[in-house]
N, C-alpha and C positions, 0 to 999 in steps of 0.2 A: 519574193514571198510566194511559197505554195497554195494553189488555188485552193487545197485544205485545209489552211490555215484556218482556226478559232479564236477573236482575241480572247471572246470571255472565258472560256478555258486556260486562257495565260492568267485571266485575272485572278478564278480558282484555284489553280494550281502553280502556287507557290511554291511549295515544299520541291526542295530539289531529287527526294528519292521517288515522290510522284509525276515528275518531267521525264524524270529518266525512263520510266515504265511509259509513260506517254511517246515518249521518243524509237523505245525497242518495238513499241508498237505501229505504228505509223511508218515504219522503215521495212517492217517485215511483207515481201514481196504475197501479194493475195494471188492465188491460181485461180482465182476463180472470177467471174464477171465485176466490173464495179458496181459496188450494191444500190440499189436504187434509194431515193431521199427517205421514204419513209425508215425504212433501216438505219438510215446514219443519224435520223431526229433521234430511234428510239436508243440507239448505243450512246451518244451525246449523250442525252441524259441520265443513263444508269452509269457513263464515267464521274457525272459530275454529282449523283448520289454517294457513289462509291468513296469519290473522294471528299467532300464533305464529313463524312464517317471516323475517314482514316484523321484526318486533320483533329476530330472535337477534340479528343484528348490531349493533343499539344497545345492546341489555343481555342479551348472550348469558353473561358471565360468571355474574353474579346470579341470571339465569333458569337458567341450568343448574343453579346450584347448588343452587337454593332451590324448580325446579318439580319436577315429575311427576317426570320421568326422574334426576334431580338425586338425589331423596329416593329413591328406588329402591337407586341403584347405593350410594348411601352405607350406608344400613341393609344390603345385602349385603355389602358390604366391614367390616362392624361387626359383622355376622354369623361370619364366615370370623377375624376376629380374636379374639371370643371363644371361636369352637369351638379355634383351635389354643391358646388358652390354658389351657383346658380339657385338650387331650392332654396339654402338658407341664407341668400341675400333678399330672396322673393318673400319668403315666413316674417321675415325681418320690418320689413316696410310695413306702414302702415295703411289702414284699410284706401285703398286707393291710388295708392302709393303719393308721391309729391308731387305729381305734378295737373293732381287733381285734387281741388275740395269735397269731402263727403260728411253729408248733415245725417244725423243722428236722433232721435227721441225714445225713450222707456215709454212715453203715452202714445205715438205714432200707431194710429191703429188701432187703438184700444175705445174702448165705450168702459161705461161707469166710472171715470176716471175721477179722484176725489176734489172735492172744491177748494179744500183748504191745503193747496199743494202750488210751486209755482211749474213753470210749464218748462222742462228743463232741454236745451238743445248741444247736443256734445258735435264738435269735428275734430277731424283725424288731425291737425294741426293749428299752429296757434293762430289767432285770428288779433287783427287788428280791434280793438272794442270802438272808436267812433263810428266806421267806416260800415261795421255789420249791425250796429244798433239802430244806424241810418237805415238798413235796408232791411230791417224786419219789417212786417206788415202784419196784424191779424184782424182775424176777420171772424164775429163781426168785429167791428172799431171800439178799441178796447184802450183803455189808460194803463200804462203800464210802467215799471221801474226795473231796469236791468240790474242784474252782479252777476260780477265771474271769477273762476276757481281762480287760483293761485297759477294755475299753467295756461290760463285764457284761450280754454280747449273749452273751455264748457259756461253756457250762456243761462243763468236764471232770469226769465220770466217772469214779473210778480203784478197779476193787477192794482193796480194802486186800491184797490176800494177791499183789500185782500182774499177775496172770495171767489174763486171762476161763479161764471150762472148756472144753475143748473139745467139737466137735460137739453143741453147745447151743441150744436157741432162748433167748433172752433177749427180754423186751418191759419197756420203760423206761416209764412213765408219769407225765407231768406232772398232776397234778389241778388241781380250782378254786380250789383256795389258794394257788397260785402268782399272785405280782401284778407289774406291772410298779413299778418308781421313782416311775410317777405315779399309780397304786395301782390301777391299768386290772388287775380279777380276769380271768382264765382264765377261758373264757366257758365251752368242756365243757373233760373230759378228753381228753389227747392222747398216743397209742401211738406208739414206736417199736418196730419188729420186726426182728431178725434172726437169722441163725445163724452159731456159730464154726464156722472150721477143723476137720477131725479134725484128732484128738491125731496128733502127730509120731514117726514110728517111732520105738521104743526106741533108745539108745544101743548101739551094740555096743562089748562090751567087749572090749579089743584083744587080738587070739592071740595069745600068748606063742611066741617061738622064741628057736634059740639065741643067745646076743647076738655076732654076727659080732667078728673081730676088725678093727682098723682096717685092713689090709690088706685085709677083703672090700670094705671101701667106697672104698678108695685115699685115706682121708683125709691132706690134706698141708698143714701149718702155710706160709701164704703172706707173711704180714708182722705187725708187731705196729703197734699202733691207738694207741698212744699215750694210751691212758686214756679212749677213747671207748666207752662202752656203747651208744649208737645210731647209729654208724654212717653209717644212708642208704644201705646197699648197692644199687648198681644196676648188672644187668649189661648189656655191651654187647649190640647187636641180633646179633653173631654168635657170642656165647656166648663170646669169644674173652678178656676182659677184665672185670674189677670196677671200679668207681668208688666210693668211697666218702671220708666226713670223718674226717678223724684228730681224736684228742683236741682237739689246739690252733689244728683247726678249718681245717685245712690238706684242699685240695681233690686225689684223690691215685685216681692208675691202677697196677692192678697187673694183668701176664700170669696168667690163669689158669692156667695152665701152671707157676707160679713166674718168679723172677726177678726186676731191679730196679724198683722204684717209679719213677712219674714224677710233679711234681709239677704239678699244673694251678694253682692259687691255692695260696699259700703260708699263707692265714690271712683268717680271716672268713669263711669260705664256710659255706655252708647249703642245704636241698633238690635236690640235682642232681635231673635228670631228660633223660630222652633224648627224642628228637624221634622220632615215631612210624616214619619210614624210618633211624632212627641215624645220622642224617650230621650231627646238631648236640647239643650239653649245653649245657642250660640250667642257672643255677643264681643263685642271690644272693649276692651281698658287697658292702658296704658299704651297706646301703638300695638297691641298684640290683640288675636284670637285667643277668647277662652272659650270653652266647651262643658259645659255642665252635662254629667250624665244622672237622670233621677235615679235610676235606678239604685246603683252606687254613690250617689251622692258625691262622687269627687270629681274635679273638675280639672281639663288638661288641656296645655298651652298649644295652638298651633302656631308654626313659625311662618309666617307670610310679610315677603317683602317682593314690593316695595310695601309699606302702611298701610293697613287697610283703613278706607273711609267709610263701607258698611259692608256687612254679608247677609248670606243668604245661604239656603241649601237646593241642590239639584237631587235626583233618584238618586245620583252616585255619591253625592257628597256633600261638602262645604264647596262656596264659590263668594269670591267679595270682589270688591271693586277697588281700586286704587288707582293713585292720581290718570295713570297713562293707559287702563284697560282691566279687564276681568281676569281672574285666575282661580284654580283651585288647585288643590292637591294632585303633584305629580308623584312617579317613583321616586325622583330625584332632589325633590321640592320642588315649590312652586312652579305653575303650569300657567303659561297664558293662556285663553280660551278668546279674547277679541283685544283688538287695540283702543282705545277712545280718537278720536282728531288730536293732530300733534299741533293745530292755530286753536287761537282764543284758548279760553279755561272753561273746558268742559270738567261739570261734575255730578257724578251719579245720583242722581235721586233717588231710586227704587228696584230693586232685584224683583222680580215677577217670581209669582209662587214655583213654578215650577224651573228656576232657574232658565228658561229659553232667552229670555228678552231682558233689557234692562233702561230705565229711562232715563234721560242726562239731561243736563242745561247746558247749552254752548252758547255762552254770552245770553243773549233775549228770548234765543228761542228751546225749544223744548223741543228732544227726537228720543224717536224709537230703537235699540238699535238689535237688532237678530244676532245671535253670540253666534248662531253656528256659522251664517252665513256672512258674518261682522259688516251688513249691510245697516242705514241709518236713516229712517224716514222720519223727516220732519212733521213733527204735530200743530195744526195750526198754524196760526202768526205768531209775532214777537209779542209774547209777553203770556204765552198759551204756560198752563200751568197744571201739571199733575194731581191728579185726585187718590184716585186707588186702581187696585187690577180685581177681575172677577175672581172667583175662589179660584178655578182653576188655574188663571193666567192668560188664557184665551183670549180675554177682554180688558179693558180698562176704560177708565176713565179721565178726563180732561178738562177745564175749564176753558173758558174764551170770556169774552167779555161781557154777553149777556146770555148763557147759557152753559151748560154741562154737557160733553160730545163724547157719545158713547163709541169706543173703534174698536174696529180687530184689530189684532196682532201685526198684521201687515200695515196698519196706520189708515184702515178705512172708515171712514163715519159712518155708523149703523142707524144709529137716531141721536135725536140730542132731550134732555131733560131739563127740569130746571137747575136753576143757578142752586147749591150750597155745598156742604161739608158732606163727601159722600160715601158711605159703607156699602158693599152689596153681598147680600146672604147666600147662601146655598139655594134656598127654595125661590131666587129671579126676583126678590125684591130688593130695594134700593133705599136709602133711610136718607134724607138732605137736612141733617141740621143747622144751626143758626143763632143769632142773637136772640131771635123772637120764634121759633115754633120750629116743629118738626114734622118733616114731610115723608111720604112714600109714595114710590112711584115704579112701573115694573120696567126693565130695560128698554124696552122698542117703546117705550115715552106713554103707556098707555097705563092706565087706570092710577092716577093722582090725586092722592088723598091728603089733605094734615091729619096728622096725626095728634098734634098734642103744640099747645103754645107754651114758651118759654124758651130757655136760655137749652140749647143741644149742641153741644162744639163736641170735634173728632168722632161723632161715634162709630162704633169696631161693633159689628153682628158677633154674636158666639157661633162657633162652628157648627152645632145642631140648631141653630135659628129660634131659640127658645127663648132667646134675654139678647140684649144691649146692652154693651158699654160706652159713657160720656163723659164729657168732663164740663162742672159748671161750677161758677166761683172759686176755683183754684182747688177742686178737689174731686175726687173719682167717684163717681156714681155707677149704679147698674136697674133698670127697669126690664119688665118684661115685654116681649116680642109684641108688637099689634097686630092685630091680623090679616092676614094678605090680602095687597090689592085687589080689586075684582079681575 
């Protein structure tokens, strides 16, 4: 073998008409000195560019694939598909990943947190329920009764005596004996911290005055109801007029003023409601939206399925409820806007005037639920029962068992009032009628008057706060406005 011999050159140059050139080369007698290493490194490598070159086109496919540059770009493109497999197996896992437990709270942190709320603790996986009910602790030492969702990821809290205390710190502690389903222990203990609400101004107890005669109020029997105890009153946008369901479910106007009834549906009707400028009533009969325009006077079907069970109007439009969520008019029909819970039978109570919020029963208890953000706060305890909403929507109102709980929109207790039947005006006052007498009182629970004794069921303020409407002995009455609280 020639001491010039290259094998890697043999490996390169395969091609038999590039050996031969290799061969006529290496044969041809040099007259001149043998050239020193650095010369033969750089001639090597411009043979083995050269030949490279000459070859791509006969087996440029092969060579690409399988040489230098070939195995390059592949293991980088092998590269770049493992690392993104990597990110979206890592997105993927959940907070912690598995082989850690991680505890969770919406109140963790927070102060003013509401009383009538239980104390909710979510983990990233499902948890065994004896093993982590064992190892909760709170403090201070508190009576308590656990539930958990459907996926036993998420732990309610509820003091047995239903009420957090107020202006409290409380701290919830999970311990190491809490285990998951897969029996993955609670690696430390895990704190949740926060603080309640102060306690809610006292009640005031209403001022006794003299009980006006019905001439102070101008109360004046307007028509009889036909055996209807609910109504549905609703007043016109210019105070001018009542709407309301008669017993046999006949859809029916009457002059505030007094006067003859007129009759809009003669039968079937349910939930009127006026359009937020009063130029239209909405309402249902026969499984369908109808749409009164006064204007025009005629009145057109909206098509909405699934059934509606009440509606309502938003700035943009109609919006009703049905069995399984909220919807209103799309391009295409029917638009959902939220879902309701797909367990137990929830059912809508009440559209908020401004369409945002809408209130439901699911089984015992009573929530609130946000359309836009189709979040659901529970109001109160079991058996908490819807009142009215402020004109705007803003606010509403709720019963409990011995008292009236006035909340925001988000489901916070602002004050609470007395117990009854309650309407609240434009000008912040509040009307609580009754068997026996009728009250006012202003939102934040302050300045509590009777108004007048006797029989005041449902009553509905007029939209300029001028006159009441109520209902007594099975027929619709209207009185004028008493004067604001102090």
């Amino acid at each position: 073998m020639s001491a010039n011999h290259d094998p890697e050159l043999d490996d390169v140059l395969q091609d038999a008409d590039l050996r031969r050139i290799v061969a006529v080369l290496t044969s041809a007698e040099t007259p001149e000195p043998p050239l020193d290493d650095a010369y033969r490194t750089g001639l090597r490598r411009q043979l083995m560019q050269e030949a490279w070159a000459m070859s791509e086109g006969r087996y440029s496919l092969w060579r690409r694939a399988f040489g230098p540059r070939g195995f390059a770009w592949a293991g980088a493109a092998a590269g770049l598909v493992l690392i993104a497999s990597v990110v979206v197996w890592t997105a993927l896992q959940p907070t912690g990943g598995f082989n850690t437990v991680v505890i969770q709270s919406p109140v963790d942190g927070k102060s003013s947190v509401s009383l009538q709320q239980p104390i909710l603790v979510s983990f990233n996986q499902p948890m065994d329920h004896q093993t982590t009910q064992g190892a909760t602790q709170i403090t201070p030492a508190t009576t308590v009764t656990y539930s958990w969702d459907q996926n036993s990821r998420t732990l309610a809290v509820q003091p047995a005596s239903g009420n957090l205390a107020p202006n409290t710190q409380y701290q919830v502690t999970i311990g190491p004996g809490a285990r998951t389903q897969a029996g993955q222990p609670l690696a430390t203990p895990q704190t949740i911290t926060f603080v309640t609400q102060p306690p809610a101004p006292p009640t005031p107890s209403p001022t006794a005055r003299p009980t006006p005669s019905a001439n102070a109020l101008g109360e004046k029997q307007l028509t009889g109801l036909n055996g209807a105890s609910s109504p549905s009153l609703q007043w016109s946008a210019d105070s001018s007029s009542i709407y309301y369901v008669d017993g046999k479910g006949a859809l029916v106007v009457v002059p505030a003023k007094g006067g003859a009834v007129t009759v809009i549906a003669p039968d079937g009707a349910s939930a009127p409601s006026l359009s937020p400028s009063g130029d239209r009533l909405a309402y249902i009969r026969g499984g369908k939206i109808e749409v009164l325009t006064f204007a025009s006077g005629k009145s057109d079907e909206v098509s909405a399925t699934p059934a509606p069970t009440l509606v309502g109007w938003s700035k943009d439009g109609l919006v009703w409820a049905a069995v399984d969520g909220i919807y209103t008019q799309g391009a295409n029909g029917p638009k959902q806007l939220a879902a309701l819970p797909t367990t137990g039978t929830p059912a809508v109570l009440s559209i908020a005037p401004d369409a945002a919020h809408v209130i439901y029963r699911q089984d015992k208890n009573l929530f609130l639920l946000n359309i836009a953000s189709a979040k659901s706060t529970q109001l109160g305890q079991a058996g908490a029962g819807f009142i009215a909403w402020s004109p705007g929507g803003a606010y509403l109102l709720y019963s409990t068992n011995d008292a009236t709980v006035v909340s925001d929109a988000d489901g916070v207790t602002q004050s609470t009032i007395p117990s009854g039947e309650a309407s609240w005006s434009t000008q912040d006052a509040i009307l609580l009628g009754g068997d026996t007498a009728l009250y006012q009182v202003r939102s934040d629970g302050t300045g509590g008057t009777q108004v007048s004794s006797g029989t005041y069921h449902s009553p509905v303020w007029a939209p300029n706060g001028s006159s009441f409407a109520f209902v007594r002995g099975n027929a619709l009455w209207v009185a004028v406005a008493p004067a604001l609280p102090p």
